[in-house]
C-alpha angles and dihedrals in degrees: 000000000000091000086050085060099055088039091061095037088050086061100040083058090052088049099051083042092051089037082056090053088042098047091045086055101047083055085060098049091043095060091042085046089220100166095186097053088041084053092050093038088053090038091057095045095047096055091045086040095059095044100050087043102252090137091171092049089047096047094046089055094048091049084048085049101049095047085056093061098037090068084235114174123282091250096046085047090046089048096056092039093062091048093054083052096048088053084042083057106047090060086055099059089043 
């Protein structure tokens, strides 16, 4: 059980090194507001999110991706941007 558990906590730490790169990148989308590499950005991260068991972080994503393609304003897409970043960040700091 206990190598089950390393196991486990080994991933979870990929996963916050690879959420840093991530969220570096979708900063980067955002200020360009390039809505198709933010879509595939919170895609990606949704998917990895839900499997690893970062719910907040997965649910944040989806809602940034289905804003993409809802066409929804700049300032409603930038809001929820930021949110995802601000989950993104809390696992950081954990």
């Amino acid at each position: 059980m206990a190598d089950i558990d390393a196991r486990l906590a080994a991933i979870g730490e990929r996963f916050a090194a690879q959420a840093a790169e991530t969220a570096a990148e979708i900063g980067v989308a955002l200020n360009r507001e390039d809505r198709l590499e933010l879509a595939r950005l919170a895609h990606s991260l949704a998917g990895r999110a839900g499997m690893f068991g970062f719910g907040a972080i997965g649910d944040a994503a989806r809602r940034v991706e289905e804003a993409t393609d809802a066409g929804v304003s700049g300032q409603e897409l930038a809001d929820l941007t930021r949110d995802l970043l601000g989950h993104m960040e809390e696992l950081n700091r954990s």
